[in-house]
TORPADREN-488833 format. One record per residue (C-alpha): chain; residue number from 0; residue in three letters; x, y, z. Coordinates in steps of 0.5 Angstrom, whole numbers. Layout:
% TORPADREN-488833
> mol seq type east north up
> A NUM ALA X Y Z
...
***
This chain:
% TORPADREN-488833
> mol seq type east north up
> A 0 UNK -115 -467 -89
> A 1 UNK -110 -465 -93
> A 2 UNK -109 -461 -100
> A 3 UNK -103 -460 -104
> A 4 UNK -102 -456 -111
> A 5 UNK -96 -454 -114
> A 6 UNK -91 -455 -107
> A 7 UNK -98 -452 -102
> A 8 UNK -100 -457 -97
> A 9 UNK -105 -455 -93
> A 10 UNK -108 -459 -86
> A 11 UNK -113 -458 -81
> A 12 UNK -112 -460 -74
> A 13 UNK -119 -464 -70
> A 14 UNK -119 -457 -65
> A 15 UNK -120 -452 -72
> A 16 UNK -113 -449 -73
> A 17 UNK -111 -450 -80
> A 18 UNK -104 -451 -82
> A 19 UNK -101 -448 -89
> A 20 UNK -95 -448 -92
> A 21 UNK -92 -447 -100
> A 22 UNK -85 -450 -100
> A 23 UNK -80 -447 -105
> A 24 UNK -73 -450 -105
> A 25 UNK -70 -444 -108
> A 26 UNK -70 -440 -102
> A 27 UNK -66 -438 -97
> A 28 UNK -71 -437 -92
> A 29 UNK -77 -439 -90
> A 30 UNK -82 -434 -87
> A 31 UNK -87 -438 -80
> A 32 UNK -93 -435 -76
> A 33 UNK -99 -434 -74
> A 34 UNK -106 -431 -77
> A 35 UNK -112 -429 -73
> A 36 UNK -118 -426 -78
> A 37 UNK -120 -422 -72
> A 38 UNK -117 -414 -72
> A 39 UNK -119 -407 -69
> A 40 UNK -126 -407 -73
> A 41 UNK -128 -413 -69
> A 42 UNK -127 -409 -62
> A 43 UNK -132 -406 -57
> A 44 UNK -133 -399 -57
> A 45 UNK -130 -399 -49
> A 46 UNK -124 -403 -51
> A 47 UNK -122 -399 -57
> A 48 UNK -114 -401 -59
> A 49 UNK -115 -407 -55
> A 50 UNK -113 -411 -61
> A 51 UNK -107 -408 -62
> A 52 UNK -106 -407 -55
> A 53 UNK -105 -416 -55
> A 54 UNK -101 -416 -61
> A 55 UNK -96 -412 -57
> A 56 UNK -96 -415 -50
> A 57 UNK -95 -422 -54
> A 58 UNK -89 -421 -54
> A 59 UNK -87 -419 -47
> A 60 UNK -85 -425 -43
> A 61 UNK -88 -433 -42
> A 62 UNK -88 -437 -37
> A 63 UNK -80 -440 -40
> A 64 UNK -78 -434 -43
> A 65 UNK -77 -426 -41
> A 66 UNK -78 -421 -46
> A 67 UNK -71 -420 -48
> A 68 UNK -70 -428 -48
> A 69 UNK -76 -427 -54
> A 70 UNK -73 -422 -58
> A 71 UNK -66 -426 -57
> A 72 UNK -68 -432 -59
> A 73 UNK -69 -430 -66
> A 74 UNK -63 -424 -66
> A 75 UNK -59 -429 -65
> A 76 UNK -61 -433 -71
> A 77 UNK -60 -427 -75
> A 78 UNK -68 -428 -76
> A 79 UNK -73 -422 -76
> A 80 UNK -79 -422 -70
> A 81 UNK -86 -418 -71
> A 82 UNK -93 -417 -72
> A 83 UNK -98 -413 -74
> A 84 UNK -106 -411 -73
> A 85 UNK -110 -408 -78
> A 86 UNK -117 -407 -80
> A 87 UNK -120 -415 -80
> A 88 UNK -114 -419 -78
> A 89 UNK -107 -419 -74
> A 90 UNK -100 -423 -75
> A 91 UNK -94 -426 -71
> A 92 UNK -89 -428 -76
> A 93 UNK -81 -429 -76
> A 94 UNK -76 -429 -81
> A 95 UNK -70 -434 -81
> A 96 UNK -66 -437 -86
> A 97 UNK -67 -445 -86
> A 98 UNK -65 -449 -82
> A 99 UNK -68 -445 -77
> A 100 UNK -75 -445 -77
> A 101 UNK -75 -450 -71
> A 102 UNK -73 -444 -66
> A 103 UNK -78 -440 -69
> A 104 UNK -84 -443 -69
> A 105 UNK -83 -445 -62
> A 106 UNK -82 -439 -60
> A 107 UNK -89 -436 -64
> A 108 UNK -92 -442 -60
> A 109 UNK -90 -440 -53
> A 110 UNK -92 -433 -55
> A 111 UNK -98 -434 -58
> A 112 UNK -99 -439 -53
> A 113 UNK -96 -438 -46
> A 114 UNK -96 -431 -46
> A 115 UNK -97 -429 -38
> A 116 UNK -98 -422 -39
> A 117 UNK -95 -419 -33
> A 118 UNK -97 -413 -29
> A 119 UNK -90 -409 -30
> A 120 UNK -89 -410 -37
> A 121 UNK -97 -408 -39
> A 122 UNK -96 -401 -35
> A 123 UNK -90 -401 -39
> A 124 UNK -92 -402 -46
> A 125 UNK -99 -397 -44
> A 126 UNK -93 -392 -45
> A 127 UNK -91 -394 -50
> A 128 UNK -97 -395 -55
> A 129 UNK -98 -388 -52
> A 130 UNK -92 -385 -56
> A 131 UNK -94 -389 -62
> A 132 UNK -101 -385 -62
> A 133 UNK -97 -379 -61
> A 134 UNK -92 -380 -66
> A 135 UNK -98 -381 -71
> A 136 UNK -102 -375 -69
> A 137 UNK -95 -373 -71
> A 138 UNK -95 -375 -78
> A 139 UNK -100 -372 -82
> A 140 UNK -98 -377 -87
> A 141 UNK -101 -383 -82
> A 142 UNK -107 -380 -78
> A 143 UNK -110 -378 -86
> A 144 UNK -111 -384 -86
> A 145 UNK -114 -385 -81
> A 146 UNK -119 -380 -81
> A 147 UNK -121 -382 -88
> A 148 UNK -124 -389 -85
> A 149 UNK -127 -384 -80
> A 150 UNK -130 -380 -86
> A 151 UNK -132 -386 -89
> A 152 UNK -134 -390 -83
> A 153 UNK -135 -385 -78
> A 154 UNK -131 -387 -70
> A 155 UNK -133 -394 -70
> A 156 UNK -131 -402 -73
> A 157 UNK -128 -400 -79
> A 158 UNK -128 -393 -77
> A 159 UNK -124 -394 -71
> A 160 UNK -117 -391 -70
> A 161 UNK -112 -398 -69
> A 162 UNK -108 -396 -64
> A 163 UNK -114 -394 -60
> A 164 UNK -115 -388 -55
> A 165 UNK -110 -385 -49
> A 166 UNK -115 -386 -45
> A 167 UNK -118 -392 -47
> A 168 UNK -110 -396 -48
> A 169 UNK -110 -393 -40
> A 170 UNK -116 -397 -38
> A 171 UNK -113 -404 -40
> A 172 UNK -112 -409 -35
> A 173 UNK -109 -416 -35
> A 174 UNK -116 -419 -35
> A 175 UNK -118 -415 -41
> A 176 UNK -113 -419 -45
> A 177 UNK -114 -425 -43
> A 178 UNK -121 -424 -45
> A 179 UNK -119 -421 -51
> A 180 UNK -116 -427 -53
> A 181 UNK -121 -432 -50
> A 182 UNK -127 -429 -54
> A 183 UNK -124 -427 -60
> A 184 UNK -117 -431 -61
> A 185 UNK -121 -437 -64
> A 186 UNK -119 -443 -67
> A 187 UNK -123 -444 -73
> A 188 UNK -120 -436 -74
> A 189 UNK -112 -438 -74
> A 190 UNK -108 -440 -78
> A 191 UNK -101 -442 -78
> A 192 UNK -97 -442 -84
> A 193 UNK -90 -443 -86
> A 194 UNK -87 -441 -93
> A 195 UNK -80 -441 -97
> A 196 UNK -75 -447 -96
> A 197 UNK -77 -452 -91
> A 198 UNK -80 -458 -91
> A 199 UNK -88 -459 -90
> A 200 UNK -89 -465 -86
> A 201 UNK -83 -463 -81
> A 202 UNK -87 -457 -80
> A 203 UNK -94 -460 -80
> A 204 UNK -92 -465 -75
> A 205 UNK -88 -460 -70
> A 206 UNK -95 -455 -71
> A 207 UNK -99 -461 -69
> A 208 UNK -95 -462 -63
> A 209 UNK -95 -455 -60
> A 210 UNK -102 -452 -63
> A 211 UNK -106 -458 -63
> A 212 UNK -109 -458 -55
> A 213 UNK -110 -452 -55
> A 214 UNK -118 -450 -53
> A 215 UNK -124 -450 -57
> A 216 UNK -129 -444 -55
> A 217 UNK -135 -443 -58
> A 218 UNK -137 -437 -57
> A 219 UNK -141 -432 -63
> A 220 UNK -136 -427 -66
> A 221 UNK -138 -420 -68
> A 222 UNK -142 -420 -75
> A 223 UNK -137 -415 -80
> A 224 UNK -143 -410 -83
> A 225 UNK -140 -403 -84
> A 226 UNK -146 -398 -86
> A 227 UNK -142 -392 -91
> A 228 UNK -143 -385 -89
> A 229 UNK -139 -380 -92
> A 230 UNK -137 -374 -89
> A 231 UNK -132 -369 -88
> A 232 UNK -127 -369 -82
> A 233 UNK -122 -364 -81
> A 234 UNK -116 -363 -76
> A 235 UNK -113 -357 -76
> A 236 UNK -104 -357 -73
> A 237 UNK -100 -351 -71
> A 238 UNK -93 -351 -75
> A 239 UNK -95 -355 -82
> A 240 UNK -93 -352 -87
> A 241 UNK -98 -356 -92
> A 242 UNK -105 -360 -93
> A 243 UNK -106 -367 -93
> A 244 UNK -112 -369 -96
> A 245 UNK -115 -375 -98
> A 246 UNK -122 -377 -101
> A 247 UNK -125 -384 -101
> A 248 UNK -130 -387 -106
> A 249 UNK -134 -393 -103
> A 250 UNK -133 -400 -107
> A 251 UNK -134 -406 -105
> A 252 UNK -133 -411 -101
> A 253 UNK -126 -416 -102
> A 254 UNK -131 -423 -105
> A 255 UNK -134 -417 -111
> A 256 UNK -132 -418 -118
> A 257 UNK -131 -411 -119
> A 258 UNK -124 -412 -115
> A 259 UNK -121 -413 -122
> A 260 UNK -123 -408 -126
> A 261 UNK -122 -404 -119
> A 262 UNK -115 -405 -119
> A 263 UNK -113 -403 -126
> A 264 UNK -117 -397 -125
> A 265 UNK -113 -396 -119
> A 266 UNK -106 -396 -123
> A 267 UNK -108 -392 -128
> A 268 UNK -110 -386 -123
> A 269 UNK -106 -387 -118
> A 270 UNK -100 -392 -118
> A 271 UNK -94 -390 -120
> A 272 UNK -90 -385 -124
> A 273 UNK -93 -386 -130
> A 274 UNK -100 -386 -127
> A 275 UNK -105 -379 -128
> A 276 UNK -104 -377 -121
> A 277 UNK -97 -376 -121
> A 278 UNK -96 -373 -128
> A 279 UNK -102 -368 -128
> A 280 UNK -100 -366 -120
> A 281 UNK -93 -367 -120
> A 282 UNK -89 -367 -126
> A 283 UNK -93 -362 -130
> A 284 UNK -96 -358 -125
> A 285 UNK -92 -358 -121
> A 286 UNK -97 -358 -115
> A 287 UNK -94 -363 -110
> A 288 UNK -89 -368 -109
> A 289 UNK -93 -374 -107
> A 290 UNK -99 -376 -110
> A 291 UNK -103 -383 -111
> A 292 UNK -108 -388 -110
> A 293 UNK -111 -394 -107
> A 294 UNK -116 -400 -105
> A 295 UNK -118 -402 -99
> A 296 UNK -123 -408 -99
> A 297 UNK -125 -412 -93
> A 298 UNK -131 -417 -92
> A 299 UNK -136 -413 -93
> A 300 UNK -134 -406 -96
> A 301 UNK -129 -402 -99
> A 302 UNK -126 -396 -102
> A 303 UNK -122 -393 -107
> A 304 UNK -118 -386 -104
> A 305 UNK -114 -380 -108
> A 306 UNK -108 -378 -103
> A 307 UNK -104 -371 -104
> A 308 UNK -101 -366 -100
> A 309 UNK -99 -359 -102
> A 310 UNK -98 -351 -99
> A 311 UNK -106 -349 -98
> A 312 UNK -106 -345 -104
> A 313 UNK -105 -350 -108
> A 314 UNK -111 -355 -106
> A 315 UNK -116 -353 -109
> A 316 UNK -112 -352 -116
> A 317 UNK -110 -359 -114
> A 318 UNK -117 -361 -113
> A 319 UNK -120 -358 -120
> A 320 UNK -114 -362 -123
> A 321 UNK -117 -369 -119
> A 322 UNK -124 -367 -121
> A 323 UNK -122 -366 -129
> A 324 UNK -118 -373 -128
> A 325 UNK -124 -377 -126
> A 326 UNK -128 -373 -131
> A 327 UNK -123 -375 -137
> A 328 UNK -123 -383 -134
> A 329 UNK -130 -383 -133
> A 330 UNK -133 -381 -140
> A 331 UNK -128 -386 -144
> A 332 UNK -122 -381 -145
> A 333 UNK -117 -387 -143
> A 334 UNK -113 -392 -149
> A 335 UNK -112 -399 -150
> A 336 UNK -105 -398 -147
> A 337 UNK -107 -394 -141
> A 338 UNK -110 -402 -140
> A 339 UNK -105 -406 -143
> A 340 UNK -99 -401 -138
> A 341 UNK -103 -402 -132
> A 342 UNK -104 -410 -134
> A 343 UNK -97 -411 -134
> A 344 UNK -95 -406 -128
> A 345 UNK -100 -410 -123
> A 346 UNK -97 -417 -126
> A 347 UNK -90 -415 -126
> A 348 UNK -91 -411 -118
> A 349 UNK -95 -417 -116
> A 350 UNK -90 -423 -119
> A 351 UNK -84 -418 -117
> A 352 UNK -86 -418 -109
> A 353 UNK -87 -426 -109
> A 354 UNK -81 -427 -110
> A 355 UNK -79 -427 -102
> A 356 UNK -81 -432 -97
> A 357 UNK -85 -427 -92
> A 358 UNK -89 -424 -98
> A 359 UNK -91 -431 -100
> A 360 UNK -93 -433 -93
> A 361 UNK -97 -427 -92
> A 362 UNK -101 -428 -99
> A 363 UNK -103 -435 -98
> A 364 UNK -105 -433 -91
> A 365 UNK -109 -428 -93
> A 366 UNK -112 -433 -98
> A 367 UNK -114 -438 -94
> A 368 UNK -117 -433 -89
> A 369 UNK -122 -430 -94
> A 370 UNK -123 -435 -98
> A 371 UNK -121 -441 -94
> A 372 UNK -117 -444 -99
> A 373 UNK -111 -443 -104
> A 374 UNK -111 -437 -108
> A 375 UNK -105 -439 -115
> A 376 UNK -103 -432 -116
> A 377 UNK -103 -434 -124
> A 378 UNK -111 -435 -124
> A 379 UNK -112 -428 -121
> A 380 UNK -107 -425 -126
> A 381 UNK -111 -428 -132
> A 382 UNK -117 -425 -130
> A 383 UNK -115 -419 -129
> A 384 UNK -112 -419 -138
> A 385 UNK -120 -421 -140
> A 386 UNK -122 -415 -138
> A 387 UNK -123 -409 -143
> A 388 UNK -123 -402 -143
> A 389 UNK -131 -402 -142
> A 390 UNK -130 -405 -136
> A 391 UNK -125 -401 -133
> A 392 UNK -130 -394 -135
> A 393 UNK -136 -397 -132
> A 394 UNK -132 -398 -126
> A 395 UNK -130 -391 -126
> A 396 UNK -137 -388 -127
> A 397 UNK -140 -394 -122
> A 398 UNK -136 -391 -117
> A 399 UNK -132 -384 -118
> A 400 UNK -138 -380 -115
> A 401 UNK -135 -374 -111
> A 402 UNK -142 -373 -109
> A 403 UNK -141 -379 -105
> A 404 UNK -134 -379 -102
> A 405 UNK -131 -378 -96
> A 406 UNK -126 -373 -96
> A 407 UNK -121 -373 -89
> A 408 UNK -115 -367 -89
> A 409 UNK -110 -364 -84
> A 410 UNK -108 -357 -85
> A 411 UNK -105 -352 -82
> A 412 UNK -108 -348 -77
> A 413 UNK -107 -341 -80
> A 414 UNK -109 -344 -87
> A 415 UNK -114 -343 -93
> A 416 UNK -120 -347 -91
***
């Protein structure tokens, strides 16, 4: 099967890998790798972290290449090598000029399929991931976020913290990995995918070669169905001088209608200097230095969160501010040119960061994972210009409920409640 539209081709393999790929000659790039739609949400309550846990051992040797000689593979090519997990997915990608794409995605390959796990590197990278959870227990900034999917989802699926729990990354072992992959990293769920300058039948013909024998298991993958209960989680740390707050409002789920009309809203509040939150917190109050909002949506469910962060004085005054902005947007007290500005401000953010080779990448990706086809950014864009300034304030009141938001906060051990 195969399926071209305006430089994109897209071809599935018999074993259900499916291969992507936009071709834009101008770049000097290209970016490649390797999508899975299975994330932290996915995990069972005993292996929380295990998603994240794998995407980092992926890396640590093969059966031809040691850890080192995986990074310097693609170091010495000038490339870039990473990966991240988040909520309902997880990506390996390289970066690299042009000419050699060959190197990377052989080395994605062998990592994505050779990987031999070994007992050193694995204890070794416990530690490691043991850091990255302190570091962000650390950083307010972070685990806020973390705690308001705990608010909105309480300590499970969508809820659960990505990087898992000391103890819990303590109790992985090699076969807990190769479990994982084998019951979670399942073909009908990869994608590969390239973007940039490169030719597509090379690429597909080289992808062929080295995914095309990987196994097919047929297993049942865990249903994505989040329940909503608002709560309100705090944590208190010594030696803040601040509060870090954040209030989520339940959406909906990525396939709604309601996105649009959504993101408009989310600009107009919270997205960029001009935005309502930066210029009635910041600039003529004075309250914060940083404020700002953004949209989460995923397969099932979803939500809208206001940020700040101030001295615990200052909360509360930051959030009867909140309250009367909310109050203002909901009753209709926004213009034509607060609509037409966030139209404009989206467009040109969204065509702006386009224009690199990973960001394509990652998009067509995403596209292909959720919707299982290819997304043109154009016709999202115009569907976002059809929308009026009824439906940015229907939105609002259908969802700007502070009755029903989860509120996450970290605040001074000694400060104002």
């Amino acid at each position: 099967m195969a399926l071209k539209h305006k430089g994109y081709h897209k071809s599935v393999l018999p074993n259900g890998i499916r291969l992507i790929g936009e071709e834009v000659p101008g770049f000097n790039s290209c970016t490649v790798g390797i999508f899975i739609f299975t994330g932290s949400r996915d995990e069972q309550p005993s292996e929380l972290g295990i998603a994240h846990f794998t995407e980092h051992m992926l890396f640590k040797g093969t059966e031809k290449r040691t850890a080192l000689e995986i990074s310097k593979a693609i170091d010495n090519v000038g490339g870039i090598l990473n990966a991240y997990t988040n909520k309902e997915y997880t990506c390996y990608y390289s970066k690299v000029v042009s000419d050699k794409l060959d190197i990377a995605l052989d080395v994605l390959s062998d990592m994505f399929l050779n990987s031999i796990f070994l007992d050193e590197e694995l204890q070794k990278e416990k530690e490691v991931i043991i850091q990255e959870i302190h570091m962000v227990n650390d950083t307010p900034d972070d685990l806020i976020h973390d705690l308001l999917f705990e608010s909105l989802y309480g300590k499970r699926g969508l809820g659960s913290f990505i990087l898992g729990t000391e103890e819990i990354v303590r109790s992985f072992d090699r076969k807990t990995i190769k479990s994982f992959v084998e019951n979670y990293y399942l073909n009908e769920r990869i994608v590969v995918a390239c973007a940039g300058n490169f030719n597509w039948e090379r690429f597909r013909d080289m992808a062929t070669e080295l995914f095309g024998n990987r196994g097919v298991k047929v297993t049942n993958f865990p249903e994505r169905r989040s329940q909503i209960k608002p709560s309100k989680v705090t944590v208190k740390k010594e030696h803040l001088n601040q509060v870090h707050y954040a209030i989520g409002f339940p959406t909906i789920s990525i396939y709604d209608e309601d996105k649009y009309p959504l993101k408009i809203l989310n600009y107009i509040l919270g997205a960029g200097m001009s935005s309502l939150l930066f210029q009635e917190l910041r600039e003529m109050s004075a309250y914060v230095y940083s404020t700002y909002s953004s949209v989460n949506l995923y397969q099932d469910t979803g939500f809208l969160y206001i940020y700040f962060a101030t001295t615990p004085e200052k909360k509360d005054l930051c959030i009867n501010k909140i309250e009367e902005i909310l109050h203002r947007v909901k009753s209709g007290k926004i213009s034509e040119d607060d609509i037409k500005n966030a139209k404009e401000q989206i467009k040109g953010y969204t065509l702006i960061s386009l224009d690199s080779s990973d960001a394509k990448f990652s998009y067509n990706a995403r596209s292909e994972l959720y919707y299982n086809k290819f997304m043109p950014i154009e016709e999202e864009l115009e569907k976002l210009f059809l929308l009026n300034k009824t439906d940015i304030i229907e939105v609002a009141n259908k969802y700007l409920d502070l009755t029903n938001a989860g509120i996450a906060s970290v605040e001074p051990e000694n400060g104002a409640n």
